[in-house]
Steps between C-alpha positions, in 0.01 A plus 500: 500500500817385693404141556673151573230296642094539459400848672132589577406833347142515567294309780077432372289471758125456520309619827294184521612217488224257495140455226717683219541356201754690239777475243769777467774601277859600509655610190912615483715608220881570599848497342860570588814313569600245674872465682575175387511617148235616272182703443146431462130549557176408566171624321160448677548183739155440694421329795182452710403491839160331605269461820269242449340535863748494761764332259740733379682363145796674268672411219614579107249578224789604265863571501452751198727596252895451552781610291918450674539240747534715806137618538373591847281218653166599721257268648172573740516222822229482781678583799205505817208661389664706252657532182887563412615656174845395464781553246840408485811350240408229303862394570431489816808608749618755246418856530251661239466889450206632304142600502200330518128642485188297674117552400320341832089425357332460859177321451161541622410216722189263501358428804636771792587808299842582613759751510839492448842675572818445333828600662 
């Protein structure tokens, strides 16, 4: 990773959009450096991503284990009727190189059974 502000690494996207009812996960574990001056990293963080209906929801279940203060940050936003898996800096402007690893858990939907793709 070579990033400065929030980048999208993987877009989740259900092929119906409407009489689903589900819960996701997104879980990321990364570490490097980060330009402004020190090391860290991030064990496990989780967010979700939800469609209850037609309403699509994200947000954080867990920002997992950290050790230095210059961890990578992620975060999964609704953008549309899809999902963005995002990670950036947790210092923001300043450029972070490292590695990160995601674990995407795609539910099964009630209602409309549904496929998805992620890109």
């Amino acid at each position: 990773m070579d990033l400065t502000s929030y980048q999208t690494i993987f877009t989740i996207t259900p092929a119906d959009t409407t009489n689903i009812w589900c819960r996701g996960l997104v879980t990321f574990t990364g570490a490097g450096h980060e330009s402004s001056g020190g090391n860290g990293a991030v064990h496990r963080a989780v967010q979700y991503f939800d469609v209850d209906n037609n309403t699509f929801t994200a947000g954080s279940v867990s920002v997992g284990d950290q050790s230095g203060t210059y961890f990578p940050d992620f975060q999964v936003i609704v953008s549309g009727n899809s999902f963005l898996v995002q990670v950036k800096s947790n210092g923001g402007s300043n450029r972070f190189d490292g590695v990160g690893h995601f674990e995407i858990f795609v539910p099964r939907t009630a209602g409309t059974a549904t496929t998805w793709t992620i890109t």
